[in-house]
C-alpha beads as a LAMMPS data file, in Angstrom:
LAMMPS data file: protein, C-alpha beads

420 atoms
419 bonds

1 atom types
1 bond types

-500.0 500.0 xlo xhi
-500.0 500.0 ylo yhi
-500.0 500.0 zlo zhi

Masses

1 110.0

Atoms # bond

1 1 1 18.426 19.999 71.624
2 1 1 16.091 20.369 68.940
3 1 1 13.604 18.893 71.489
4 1 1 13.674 21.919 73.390
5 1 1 12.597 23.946 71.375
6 1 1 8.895 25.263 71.258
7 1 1 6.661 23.347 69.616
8 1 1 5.614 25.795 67.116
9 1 1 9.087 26.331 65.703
10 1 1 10.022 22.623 65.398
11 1 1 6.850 22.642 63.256
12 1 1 7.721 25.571 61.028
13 1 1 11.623 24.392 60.879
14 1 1 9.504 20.757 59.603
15 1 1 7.381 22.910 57.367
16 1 1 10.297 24.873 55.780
17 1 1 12.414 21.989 54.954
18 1 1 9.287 19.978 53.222
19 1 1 9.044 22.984 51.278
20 1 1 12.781 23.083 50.486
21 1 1 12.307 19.187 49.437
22 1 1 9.406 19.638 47.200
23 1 1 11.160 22.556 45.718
24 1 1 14.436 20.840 44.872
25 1 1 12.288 18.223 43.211
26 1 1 10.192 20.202 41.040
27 1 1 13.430 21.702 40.564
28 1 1 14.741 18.526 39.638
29 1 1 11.596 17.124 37.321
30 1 1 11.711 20.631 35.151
31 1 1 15.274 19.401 34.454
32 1 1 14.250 16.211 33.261
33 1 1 10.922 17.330 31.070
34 1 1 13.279 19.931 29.604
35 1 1 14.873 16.726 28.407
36 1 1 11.622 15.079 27.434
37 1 1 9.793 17.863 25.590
38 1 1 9.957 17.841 21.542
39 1 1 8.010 20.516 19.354
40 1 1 8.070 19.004 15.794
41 1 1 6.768 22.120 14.055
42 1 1 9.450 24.414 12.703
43 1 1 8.876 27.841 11.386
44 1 1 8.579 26.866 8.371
45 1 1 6.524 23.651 8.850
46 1 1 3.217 25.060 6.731
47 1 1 5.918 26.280 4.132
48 1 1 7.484 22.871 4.191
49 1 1 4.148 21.242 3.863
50 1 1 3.069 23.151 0.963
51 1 1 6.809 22.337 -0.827
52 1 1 6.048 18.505 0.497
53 1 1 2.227 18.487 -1.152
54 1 1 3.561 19.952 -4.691
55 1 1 6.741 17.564 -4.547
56 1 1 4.061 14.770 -4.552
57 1 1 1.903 16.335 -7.396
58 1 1 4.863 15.348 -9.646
59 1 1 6.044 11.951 -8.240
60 1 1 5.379 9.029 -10.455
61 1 1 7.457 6.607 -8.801
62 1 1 4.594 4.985 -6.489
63 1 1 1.106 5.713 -5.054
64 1 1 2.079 5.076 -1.742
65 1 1 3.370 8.970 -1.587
66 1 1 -0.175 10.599 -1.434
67 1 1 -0.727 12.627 1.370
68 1 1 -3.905 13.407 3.540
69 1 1 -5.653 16.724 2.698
70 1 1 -6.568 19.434 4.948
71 1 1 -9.743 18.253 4.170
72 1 1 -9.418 14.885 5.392
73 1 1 -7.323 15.752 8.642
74 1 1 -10.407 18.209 9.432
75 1 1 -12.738 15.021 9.103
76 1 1 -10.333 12.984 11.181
77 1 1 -10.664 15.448 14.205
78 1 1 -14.596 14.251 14.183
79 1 1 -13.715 10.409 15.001
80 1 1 -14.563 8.770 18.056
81 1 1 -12.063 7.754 20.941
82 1 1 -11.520 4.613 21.542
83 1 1 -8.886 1.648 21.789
84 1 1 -8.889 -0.855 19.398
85 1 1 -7.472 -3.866 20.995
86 1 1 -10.697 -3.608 22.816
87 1 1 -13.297 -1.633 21.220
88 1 1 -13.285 1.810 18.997
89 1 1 -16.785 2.849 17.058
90 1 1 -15.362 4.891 13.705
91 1 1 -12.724 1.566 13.381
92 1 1 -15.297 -1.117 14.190
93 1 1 -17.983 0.426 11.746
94 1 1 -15.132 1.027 9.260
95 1 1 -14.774 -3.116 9.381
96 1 1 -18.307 -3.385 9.163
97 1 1 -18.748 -1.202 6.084
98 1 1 -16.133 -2.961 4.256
99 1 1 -16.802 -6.504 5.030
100 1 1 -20.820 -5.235 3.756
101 1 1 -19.484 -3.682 0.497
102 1 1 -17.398 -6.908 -0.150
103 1 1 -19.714 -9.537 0.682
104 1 1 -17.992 -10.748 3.817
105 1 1 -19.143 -11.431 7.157
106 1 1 -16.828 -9.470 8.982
107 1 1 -13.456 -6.934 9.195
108 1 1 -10.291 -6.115 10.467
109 1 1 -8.512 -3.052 10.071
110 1 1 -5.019 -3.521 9.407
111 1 1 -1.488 -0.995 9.925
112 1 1 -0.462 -2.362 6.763
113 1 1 -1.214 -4.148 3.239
114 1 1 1.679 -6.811 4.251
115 1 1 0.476 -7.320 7.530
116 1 1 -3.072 -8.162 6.236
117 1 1 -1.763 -10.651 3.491
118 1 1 0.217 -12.102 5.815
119 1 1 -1.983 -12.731 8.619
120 1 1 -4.212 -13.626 6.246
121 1 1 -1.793 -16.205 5.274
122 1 1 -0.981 -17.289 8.995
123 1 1 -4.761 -17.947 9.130
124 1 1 -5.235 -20.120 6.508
125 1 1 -2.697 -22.109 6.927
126 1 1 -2.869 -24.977 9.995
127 1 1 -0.383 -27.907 9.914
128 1 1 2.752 -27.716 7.580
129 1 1 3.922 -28.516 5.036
130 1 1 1.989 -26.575 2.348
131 1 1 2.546 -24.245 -0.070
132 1 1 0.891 -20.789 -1.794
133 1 1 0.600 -20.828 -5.237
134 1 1 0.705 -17.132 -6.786
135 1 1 1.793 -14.988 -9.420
136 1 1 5.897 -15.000 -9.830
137 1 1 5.488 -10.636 -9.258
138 1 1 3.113 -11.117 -6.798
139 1 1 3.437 -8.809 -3.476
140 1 1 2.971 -11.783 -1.065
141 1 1 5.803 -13.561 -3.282
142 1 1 8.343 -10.790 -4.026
143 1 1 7.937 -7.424 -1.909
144 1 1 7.042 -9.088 1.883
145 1 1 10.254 -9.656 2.970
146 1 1 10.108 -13.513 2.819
147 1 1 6.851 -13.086 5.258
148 1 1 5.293 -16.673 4.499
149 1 1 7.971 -18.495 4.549
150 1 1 8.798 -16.731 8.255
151 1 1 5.121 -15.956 9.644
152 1 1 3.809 -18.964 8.168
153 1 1 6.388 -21.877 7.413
154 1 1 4.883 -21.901 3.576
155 1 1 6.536 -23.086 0.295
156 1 1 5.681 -20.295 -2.225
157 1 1 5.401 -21.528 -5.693
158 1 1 5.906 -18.637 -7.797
159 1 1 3.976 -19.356 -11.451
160 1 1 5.001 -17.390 -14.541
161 1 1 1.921 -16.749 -16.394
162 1 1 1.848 -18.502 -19.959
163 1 1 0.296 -15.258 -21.103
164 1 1 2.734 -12.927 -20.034
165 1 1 -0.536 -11.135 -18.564
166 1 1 -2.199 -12.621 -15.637
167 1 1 -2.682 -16.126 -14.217
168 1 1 -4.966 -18.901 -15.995
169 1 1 -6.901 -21.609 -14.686
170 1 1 -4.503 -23.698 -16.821
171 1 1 -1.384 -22.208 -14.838
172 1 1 -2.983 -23.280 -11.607
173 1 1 -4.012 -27.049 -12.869
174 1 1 -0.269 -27.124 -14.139
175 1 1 1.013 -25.957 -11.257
176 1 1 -1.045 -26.592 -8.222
177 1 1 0.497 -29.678 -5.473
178 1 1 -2.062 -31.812 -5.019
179 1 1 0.376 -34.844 -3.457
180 1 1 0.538 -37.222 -0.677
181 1 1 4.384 -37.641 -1.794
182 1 1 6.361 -37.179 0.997
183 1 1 9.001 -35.068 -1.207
184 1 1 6.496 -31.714 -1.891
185 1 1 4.417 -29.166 0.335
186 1 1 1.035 -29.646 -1.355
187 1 1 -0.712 -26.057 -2.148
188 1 1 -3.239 -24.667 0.584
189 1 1 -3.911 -21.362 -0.394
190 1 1 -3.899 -20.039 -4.439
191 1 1 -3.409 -16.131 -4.104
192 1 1 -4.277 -13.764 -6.761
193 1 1 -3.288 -9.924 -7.099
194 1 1 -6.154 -7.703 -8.620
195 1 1 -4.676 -5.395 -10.242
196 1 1 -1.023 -6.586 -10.742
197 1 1 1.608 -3.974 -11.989
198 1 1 -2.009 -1.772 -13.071
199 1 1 -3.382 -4.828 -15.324
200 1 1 -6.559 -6.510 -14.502
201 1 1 -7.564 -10.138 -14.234
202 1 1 -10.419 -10.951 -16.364
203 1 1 -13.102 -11.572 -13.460
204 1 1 -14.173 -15.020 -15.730
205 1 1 -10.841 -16.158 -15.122
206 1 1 -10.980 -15.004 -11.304
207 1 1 -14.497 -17.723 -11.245
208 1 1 -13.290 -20.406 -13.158
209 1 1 -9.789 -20.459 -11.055
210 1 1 -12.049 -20.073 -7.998
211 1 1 -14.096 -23.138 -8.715
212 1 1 -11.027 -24.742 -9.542
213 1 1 -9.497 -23.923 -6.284
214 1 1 -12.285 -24.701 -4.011
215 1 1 -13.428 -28.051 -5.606
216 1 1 -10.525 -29.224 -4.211
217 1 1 -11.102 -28.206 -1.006
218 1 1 -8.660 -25.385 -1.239
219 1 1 -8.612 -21.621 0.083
220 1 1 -8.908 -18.642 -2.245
221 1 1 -6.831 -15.457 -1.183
222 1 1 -6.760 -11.897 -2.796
223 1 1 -4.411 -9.149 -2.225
224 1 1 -7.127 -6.314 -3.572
225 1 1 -4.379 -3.422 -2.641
226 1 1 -5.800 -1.366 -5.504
227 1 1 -9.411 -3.582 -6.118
228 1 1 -10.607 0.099 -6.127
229 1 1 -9.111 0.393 -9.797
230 1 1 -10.414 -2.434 -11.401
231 1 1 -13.795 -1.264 -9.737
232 1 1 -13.642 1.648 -11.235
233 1 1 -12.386 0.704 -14.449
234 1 1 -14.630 -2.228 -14.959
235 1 1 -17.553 -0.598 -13.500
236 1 1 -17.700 -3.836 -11.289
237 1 1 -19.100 -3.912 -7.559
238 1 1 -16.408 -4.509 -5.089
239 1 1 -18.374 -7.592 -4.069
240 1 1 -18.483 -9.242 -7.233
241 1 1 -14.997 -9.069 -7.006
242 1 1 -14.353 -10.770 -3.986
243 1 1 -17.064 -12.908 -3.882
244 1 1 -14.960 -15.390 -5.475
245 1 1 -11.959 -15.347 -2.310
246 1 1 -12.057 -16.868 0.971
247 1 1 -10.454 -13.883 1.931
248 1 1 -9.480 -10.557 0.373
249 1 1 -6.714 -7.603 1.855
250 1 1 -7.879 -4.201 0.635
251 1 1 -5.314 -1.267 1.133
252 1 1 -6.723 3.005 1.771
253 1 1 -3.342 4.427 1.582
254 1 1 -2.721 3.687 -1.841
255 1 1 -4.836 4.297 -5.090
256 1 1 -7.268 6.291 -2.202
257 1 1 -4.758 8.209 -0.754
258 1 1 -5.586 7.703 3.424
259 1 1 -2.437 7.949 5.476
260 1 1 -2.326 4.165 7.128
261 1 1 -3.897 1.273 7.041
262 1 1 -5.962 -1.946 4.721
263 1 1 -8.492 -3.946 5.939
264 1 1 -9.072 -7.811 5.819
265 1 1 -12.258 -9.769 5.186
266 1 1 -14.328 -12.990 5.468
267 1 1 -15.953 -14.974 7.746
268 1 1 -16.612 -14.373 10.913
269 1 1 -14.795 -17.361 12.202
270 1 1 -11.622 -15.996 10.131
271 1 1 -11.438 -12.614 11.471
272 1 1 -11.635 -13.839 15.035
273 1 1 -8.833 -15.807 14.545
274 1 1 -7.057 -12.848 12.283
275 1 1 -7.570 -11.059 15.263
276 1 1 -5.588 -13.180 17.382
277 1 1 -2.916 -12.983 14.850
278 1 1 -2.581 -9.505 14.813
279 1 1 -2.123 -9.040 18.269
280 1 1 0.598 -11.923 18.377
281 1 1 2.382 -10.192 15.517
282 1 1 2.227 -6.856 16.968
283 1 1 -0.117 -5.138 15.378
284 1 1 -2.874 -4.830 17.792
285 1 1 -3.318 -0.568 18.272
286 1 1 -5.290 2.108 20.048
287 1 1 -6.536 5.145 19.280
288 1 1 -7.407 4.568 15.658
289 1 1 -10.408 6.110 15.176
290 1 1 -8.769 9.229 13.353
291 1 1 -7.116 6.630 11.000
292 1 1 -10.468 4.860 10.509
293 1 1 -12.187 8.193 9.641
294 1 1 -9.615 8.868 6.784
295 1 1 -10.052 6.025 5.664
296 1 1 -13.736 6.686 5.658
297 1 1 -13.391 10.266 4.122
298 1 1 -10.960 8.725 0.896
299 1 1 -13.932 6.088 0.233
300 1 1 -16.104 8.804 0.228
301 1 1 -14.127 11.363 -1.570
302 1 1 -11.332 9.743 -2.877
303 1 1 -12.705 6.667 -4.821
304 1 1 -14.598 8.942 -7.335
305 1 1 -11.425 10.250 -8.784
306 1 1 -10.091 6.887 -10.042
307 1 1 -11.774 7.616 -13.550
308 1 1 -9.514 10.579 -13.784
309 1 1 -6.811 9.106 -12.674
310 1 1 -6.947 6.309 -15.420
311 1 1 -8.001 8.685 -18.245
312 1 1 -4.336 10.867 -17.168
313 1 1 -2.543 7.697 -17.695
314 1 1 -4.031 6.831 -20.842
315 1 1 -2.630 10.257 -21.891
316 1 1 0.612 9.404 -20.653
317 1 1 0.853 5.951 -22.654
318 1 1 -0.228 7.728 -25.502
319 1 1 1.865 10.443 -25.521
320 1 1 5.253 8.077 -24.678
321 1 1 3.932 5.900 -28.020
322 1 1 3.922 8.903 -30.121
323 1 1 7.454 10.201 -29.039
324 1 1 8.415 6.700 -29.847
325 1 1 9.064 4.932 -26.660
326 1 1 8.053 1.416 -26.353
327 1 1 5.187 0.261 -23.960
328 1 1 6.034 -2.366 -22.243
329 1 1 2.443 -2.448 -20.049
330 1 1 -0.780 -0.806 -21.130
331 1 1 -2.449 1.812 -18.854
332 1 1 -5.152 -0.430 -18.214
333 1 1 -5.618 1.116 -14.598
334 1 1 -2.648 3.885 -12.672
335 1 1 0.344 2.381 -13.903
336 1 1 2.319 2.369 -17.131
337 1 1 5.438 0.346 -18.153
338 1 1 7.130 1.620 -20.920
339 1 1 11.329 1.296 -22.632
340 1 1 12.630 4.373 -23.816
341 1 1 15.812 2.349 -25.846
342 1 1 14.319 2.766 -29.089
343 1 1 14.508 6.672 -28.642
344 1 1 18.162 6.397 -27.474
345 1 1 17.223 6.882 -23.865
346 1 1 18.314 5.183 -20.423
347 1 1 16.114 5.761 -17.067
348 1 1 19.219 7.466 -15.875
349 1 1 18.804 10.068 -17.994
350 1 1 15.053 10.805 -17.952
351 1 1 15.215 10.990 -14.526
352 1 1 18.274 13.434 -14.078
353 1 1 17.123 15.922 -16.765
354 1 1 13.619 15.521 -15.286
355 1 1 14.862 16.581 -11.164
356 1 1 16.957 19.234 -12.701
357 1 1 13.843 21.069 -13.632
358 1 1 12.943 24.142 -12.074
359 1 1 9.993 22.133 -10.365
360 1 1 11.555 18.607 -10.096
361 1 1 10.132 15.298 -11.404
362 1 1 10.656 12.098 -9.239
363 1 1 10.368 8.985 -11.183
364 1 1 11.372 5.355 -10.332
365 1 1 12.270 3.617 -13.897
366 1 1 10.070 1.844 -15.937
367 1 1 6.988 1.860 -13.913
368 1 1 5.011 5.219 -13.767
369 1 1 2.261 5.503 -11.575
370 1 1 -0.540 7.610 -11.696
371 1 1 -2.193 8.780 -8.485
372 1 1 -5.117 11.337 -7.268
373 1 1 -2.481 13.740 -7.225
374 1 1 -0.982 13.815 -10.112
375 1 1 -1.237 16.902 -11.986
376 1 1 -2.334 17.303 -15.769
377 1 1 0.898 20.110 -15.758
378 1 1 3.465 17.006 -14.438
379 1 1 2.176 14.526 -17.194
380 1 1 2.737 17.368 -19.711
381 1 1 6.242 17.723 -17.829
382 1 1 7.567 13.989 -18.135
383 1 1 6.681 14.099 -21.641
384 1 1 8.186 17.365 -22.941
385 1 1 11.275 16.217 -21.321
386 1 1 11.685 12.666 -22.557
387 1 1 10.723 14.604 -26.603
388 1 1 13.496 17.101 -26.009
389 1 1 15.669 14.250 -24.642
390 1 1 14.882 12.293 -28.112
391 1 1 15.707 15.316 -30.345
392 1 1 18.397 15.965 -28.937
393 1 1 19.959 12.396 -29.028
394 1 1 17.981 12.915 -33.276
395 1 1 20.046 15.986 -33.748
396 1 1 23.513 14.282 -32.938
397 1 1 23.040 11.297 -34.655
398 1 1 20.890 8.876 -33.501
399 1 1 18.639 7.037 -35.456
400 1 1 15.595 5.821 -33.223
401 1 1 15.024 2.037 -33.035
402 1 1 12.286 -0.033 -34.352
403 1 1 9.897 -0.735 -31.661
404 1 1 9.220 -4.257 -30.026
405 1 1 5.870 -5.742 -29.317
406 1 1 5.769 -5.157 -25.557
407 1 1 4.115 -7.805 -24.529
408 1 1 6.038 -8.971 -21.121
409 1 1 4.881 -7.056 -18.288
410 1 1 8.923 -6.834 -16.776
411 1 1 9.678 -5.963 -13.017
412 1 1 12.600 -4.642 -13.240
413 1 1 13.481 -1.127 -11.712
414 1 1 16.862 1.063 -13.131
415 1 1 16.529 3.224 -9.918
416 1 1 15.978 0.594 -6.628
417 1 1 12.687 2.141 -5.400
418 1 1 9.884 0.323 -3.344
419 1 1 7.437 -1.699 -5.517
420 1 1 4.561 -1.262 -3.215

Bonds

1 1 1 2
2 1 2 3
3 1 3 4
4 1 4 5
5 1 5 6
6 1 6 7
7 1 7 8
8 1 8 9
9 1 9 10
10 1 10 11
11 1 11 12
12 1 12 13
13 1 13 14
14 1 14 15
15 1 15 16
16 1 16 17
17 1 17 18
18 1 18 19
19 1 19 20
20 1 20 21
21 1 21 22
22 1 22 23
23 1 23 24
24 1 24 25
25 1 25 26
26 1 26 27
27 1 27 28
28 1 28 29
29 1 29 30
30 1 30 31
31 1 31 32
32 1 32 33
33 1 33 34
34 1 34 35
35 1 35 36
36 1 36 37
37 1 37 38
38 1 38 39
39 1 39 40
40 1 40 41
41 1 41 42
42 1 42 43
43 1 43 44
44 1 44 45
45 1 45 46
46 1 46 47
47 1 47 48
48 1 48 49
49 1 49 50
50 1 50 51
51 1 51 52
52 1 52 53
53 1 53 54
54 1 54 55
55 1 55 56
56 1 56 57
57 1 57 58
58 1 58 59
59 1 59 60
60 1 60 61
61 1 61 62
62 1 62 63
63 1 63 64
64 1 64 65
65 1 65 66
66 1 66 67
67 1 67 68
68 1 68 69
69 1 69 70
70 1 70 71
71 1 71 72
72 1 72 73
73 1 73 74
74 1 74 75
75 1 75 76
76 1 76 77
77 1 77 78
78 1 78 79
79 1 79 80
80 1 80 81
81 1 81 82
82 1 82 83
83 1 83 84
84 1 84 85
85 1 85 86
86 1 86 87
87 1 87 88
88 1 88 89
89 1 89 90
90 1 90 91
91 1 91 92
92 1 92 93
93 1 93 94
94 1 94 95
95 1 95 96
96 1 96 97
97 1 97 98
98 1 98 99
99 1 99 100
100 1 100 101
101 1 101 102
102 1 102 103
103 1 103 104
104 1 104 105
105 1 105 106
106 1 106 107
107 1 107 108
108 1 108 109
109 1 109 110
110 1 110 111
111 1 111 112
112 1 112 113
113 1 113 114
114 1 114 115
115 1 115 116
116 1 116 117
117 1 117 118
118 1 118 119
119 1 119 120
120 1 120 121
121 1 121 122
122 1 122 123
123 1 123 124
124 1 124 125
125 1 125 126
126 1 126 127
127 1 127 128
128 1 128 129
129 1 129 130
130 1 130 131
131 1 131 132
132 1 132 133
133 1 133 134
134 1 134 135
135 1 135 136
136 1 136 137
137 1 137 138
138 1 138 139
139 1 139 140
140 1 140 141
141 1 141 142
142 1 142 143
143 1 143 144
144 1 144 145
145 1 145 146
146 1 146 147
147 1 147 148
148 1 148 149
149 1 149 150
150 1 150 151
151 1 151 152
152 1 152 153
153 1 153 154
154 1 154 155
155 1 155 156
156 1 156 157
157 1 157 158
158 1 158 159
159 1 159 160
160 1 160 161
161 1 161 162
162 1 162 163
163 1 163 164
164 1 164 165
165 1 165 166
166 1 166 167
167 1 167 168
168 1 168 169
169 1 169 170
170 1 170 171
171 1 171 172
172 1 172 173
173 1 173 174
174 1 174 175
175 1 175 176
176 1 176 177
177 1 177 178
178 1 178 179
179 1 179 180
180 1 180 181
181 1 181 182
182 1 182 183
183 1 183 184
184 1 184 185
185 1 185 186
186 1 186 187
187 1 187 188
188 1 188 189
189 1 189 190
190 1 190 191
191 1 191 192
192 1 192 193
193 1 193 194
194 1 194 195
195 1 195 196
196 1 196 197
197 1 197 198
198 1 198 199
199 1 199 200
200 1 200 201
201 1 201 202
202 1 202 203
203 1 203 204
204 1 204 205
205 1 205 206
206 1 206 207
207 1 207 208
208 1 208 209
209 1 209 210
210 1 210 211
211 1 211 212
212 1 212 213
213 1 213 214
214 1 214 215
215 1 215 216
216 1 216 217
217 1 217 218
218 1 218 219
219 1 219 220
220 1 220 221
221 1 221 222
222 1 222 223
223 1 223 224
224 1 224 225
225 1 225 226
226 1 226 227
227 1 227 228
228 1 228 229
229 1 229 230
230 1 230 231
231 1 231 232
232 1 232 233
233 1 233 234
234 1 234 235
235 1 235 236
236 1 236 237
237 1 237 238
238 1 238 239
239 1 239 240
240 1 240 241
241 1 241 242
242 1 242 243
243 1 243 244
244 1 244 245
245 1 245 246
246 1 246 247
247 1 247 248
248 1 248 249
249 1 249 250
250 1 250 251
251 1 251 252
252 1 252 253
253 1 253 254
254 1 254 255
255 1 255 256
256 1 256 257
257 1 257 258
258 1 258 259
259 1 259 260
260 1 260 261
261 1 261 262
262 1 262 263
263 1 263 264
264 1 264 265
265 1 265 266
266 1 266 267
267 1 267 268
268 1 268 269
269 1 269 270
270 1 270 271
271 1 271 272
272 1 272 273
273 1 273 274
274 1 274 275
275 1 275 276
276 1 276 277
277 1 277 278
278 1 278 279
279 1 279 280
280 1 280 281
281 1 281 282
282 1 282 283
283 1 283 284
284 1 284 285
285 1 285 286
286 1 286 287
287 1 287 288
288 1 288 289
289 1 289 290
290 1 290 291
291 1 291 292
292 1 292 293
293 1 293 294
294 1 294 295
295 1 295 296
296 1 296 297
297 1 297 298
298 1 298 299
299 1 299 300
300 1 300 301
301 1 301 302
302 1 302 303
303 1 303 304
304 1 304 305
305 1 305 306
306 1 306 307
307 1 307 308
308 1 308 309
309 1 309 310
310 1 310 311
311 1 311 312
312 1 312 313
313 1 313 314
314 1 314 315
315 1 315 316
316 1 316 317
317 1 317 318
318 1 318 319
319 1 319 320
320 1 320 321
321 1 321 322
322 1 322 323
323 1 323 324
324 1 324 325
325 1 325 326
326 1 326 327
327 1 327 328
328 1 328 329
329 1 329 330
330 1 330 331
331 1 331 332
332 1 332 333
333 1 333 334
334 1 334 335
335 1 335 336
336 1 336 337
337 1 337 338
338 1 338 339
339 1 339 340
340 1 340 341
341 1 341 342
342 1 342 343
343 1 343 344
344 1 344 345
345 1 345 346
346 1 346 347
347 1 347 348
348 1 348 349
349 1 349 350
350 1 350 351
351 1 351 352
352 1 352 353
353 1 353 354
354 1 354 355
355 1 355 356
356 1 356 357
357 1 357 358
358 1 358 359
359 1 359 360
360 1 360 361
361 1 361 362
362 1 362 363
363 1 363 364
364 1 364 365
365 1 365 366
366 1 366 367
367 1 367 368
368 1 368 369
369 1 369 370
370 1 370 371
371 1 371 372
372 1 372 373
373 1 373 374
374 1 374 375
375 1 375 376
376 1 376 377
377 1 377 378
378 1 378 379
379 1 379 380
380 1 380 381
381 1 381 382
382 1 382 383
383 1 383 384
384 1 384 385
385 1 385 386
386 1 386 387
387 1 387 388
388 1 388 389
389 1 389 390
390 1 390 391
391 1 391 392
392 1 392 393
393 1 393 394
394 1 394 395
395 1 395 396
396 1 396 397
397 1 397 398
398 1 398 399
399 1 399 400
400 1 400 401
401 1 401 402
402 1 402 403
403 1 403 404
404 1 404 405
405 1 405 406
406 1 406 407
407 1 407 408
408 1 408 409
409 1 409 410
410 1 410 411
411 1 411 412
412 1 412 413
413 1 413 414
414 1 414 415
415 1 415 416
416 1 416 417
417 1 417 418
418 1 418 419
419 1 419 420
């Protein structure tokens, strides 16, 4: 019938119901991206920001909680595009940059400080058995999640340090596997941490463990998370201290306060096959030239306030000494230590009176930690609280405790919080 019909209308009949198609499915995809859309800004998200930014201003339970400035964010906007599986410019001459300031042949920027000590790791190591030797508080040992003994198939053999401070080239010739017996993993890889829990390994111990380590034909690693503090403490070159690794992990979103990201280094040959290991681990991204230039921007910026930063701590460590509390770990970089028994005082209590302020404090336990955004008002804060804490437990009876030689830097936390 339809057939019959002039040619003309058969078209425009044709014509109308195409239209009447397309129209039920734009119909139909405005449903679904009505689904898909997401707006994470609130009306009070610059509010909320502001709140966020202050909140971190008085948080001494890790440097991991710094936050990128407006400042920074602006100078992110300026980075390249690129992807970085295959090539991005701000990334690749952030790698470059680092590897030249450390003495290294080459780079690899890194999501995370775990992932780079553990694909470091991975990298090292080629045919088990073996074993890392490394500090008993070490990151790699304690705070990966197991990570060489999954990634890599390693024995880890944790070493207490006979000084209570910081490995010795006598702890490694004690404890280093150097075997053919059939019953042990011999050691592959020593691993240091520079700085550990905010102390600093004398850099002649670093060489003479170093010359140790490589005279018998062994590999050298160095989680340098926060190398930017004993730089800037010791007034050392970064390369000076990593000249002795075969390898070093250094972290931005720490101590320098960039959003994401470390970077690993040494040879060329290493980094190639790091490479690889990334991208079979998952870590392999894209666009992240804007993370690169933050990076960037907190060398630049960032890295010059790490004097401050250690001169605010030292005022913290001296004021908790003069209330009375005992320090269990010397400022010696961002972090302090300290027992506030001998006052009367539990953790517990520190930290409730301290968030019931009318601008809270966050703290974590024992371990304080000093960042770039700490304020000279929060430091005043902590303090006045744990001296009105003291009198008070004074004025109903309690007589304060002689002190004990702190000498044991403890890991321990009263209040679970991440030790990275």
């Amino acid at each position: 019938m339809l057939g019959r019909l002039p040619l003309s209308f058969r078209l425009s009949r044709f014509s109308a119901n195409i239209l009447r198609r397309a129209m039920s499915n734009e119909s139909q995809f405005s449903s679904v991206a009505d689904q898909v859309k997401f707006d994470i800004l609130t009306e009070t998200h610059a509010l909320d920001n502001a709140t966020k930014r202050k909140e971190i201003a008085r948080t001494f339970i890790s440097d991991t909680v710094t936050v990128p400035t407006e400042e920074m964010y602006s100078y992110a906007t300026l980075a390249t595009l690129g992807d970085d599986v295959y090539f991005e410019p701000s990334t690749s001459a952030l790698e470059a940059h680092i590897a030249k300031i450390t003495g290294k042949e080459a780079g690899l920027f890194m999501p995370s400080g775990t992932a780079s000590n553990q694909i470091a790791l991975r990298t090292h190591l080629k045919q088990p058995p073996y074993s890392i030797l490394c500090d008993h508080r070490a990151h790699i040992h304690k705070y990966e999640a197991g990570g060489a003994a999954f990634h890599s198939g390693a024995a880890v053999i944790p070493v207490v340090p006979t000084n209570r401070h910081h490995l010795t080239l006598q702890d490694v010739k004690d404890n280093v596997m150097i075997t053919t017996d059939v019953h042990f993993a011999p050691t592959e890889i020593v691993a240091l941490e520079n700085s550990l829990n905010g102390t600093i390994i004398p850099q002649d111990e670093v060489i003479a463990i170093s010359d140790y380590v490589h005279s018998l034909g062994l590999k050298m690693h160095l989680d340098g998370a926060r190398i930017w503090h004993v730089a800037a403490e010791t007034q050392t070159s970064i390369k000076e201290l990593c000249d002795p690794f075969d390898s070093v992990s250094l972290c931005f979103s720490k101590g320098l306060g960039a959003p994401v990201g470390s970077c690993l280094v040494g040879t060329k040959e290493f980094i190639a096959k790091a490479r690889w290991f990334r991208k079979l681990f998952g870590g392999g991204m894209r666009q992240t030239g804007i993370l690169a230039a933050c990076a960037a921007y907190a060398l630049t910026n960032n890295f010059p306030q790490l004097p401050r930063v250690h001169a605010l701590a030292k005022k913290l460590e001296a004021g908790l000494e003069e209330i009375g509390a005992t320090i269990l770990s010397k400022a010696e970089t961002c972090m302090i230590f300290y027992d506030p028994s001998p006052l009367g005082l539990s953790y517990d209590e520190i930290a409730e009176r301290a968030s019931a302020l009318p601008e809270p404090l966050f703290l974590g336990g024992l371990r304080l930690v000093i960042h770039i955004q700490t304020t000279e008002q929060a430091v005043e804060d902590l303090l006045q609280v744990i001296r009105q804490l003291a009198e008070e437990k004074k004025a109903a009876g309690f007589m304060p405790q002689p002190k004990v030689n702190g000498s044991e830097i403890k890991d321990v936390y009263v209040r679970r919080t991440p030790k990275a």
